[in-house]
C-alpha positions in Angstrom: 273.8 -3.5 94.9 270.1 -5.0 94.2 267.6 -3.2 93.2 264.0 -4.3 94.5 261.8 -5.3 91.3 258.7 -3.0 91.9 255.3 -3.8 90.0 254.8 -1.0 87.3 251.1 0.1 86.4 250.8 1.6 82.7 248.4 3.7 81.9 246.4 4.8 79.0 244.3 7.1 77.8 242.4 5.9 74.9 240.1 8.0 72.5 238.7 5.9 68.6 241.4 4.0 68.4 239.9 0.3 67.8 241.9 -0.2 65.2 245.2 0.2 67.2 244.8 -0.6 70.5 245.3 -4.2 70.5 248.9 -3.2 68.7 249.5 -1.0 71.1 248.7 -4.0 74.2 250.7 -6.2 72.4 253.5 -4.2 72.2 253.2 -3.8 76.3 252.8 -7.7 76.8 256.3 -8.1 74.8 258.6 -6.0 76.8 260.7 -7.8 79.2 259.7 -6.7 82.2 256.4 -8.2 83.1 255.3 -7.5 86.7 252.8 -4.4 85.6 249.2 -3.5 85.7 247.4 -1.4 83.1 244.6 1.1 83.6 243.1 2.3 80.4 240.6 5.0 80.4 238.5 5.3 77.3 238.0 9.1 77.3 234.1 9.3 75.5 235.1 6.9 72.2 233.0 7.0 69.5 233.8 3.9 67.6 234.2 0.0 69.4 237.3 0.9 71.5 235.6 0.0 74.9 234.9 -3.3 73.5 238.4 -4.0 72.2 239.6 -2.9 75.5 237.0 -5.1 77.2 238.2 -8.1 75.0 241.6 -7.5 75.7 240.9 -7.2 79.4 239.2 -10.7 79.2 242.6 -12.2 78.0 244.7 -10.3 81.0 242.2 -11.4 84.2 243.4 -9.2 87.4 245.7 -7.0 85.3 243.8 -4.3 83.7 241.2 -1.7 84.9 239.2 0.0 82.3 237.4 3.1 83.1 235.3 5.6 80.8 234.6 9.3 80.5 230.4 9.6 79.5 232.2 12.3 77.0 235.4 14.0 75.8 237.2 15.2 78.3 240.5 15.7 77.2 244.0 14.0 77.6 245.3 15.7 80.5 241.6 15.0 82.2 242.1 11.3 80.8 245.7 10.6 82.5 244.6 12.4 85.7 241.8 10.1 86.1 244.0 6.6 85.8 
């Protein structure tokens, strides 16, 4: 029996974590699988993570959607929102 490959869309909730995220991409880009999609949503950051994110976004055109809480809202409000 086959199984249909199916596109996979990650996603993200991200909160001050500039120094990690781009780890955390890379680590996604490696895996064997590769038809995916990420959505990240920067849930009110108070350090540079939107603009890692944005960088990173730049280097995967058509593959990742960023979107951004004005302030905290929490993880489960974070992951809902993707």
């Amino acid at each position: 029996m086959e199984f249909e490959k199916k596109k996979v869309t990650v996603i993200m909730g991200i909160y001050n974590c500039q120094d990690t995220l781009e780890e955390a991409i890379d680590s996604l880009i490696a895996q064997t699988y590769v038809d995916w999609n990420l959505i990240m949503c920067d849930d009110g950051s108070k350090d540079d993570t939107v603009t890692v994110a944005k960088k990173i976004a730049e280097k995967l055109p058509g593959r990742v959607l960023i979107l951004q809480n004005k302030q905290n809202k929490g993880l489960n409000y974070t992951l809902n929102r993707c």
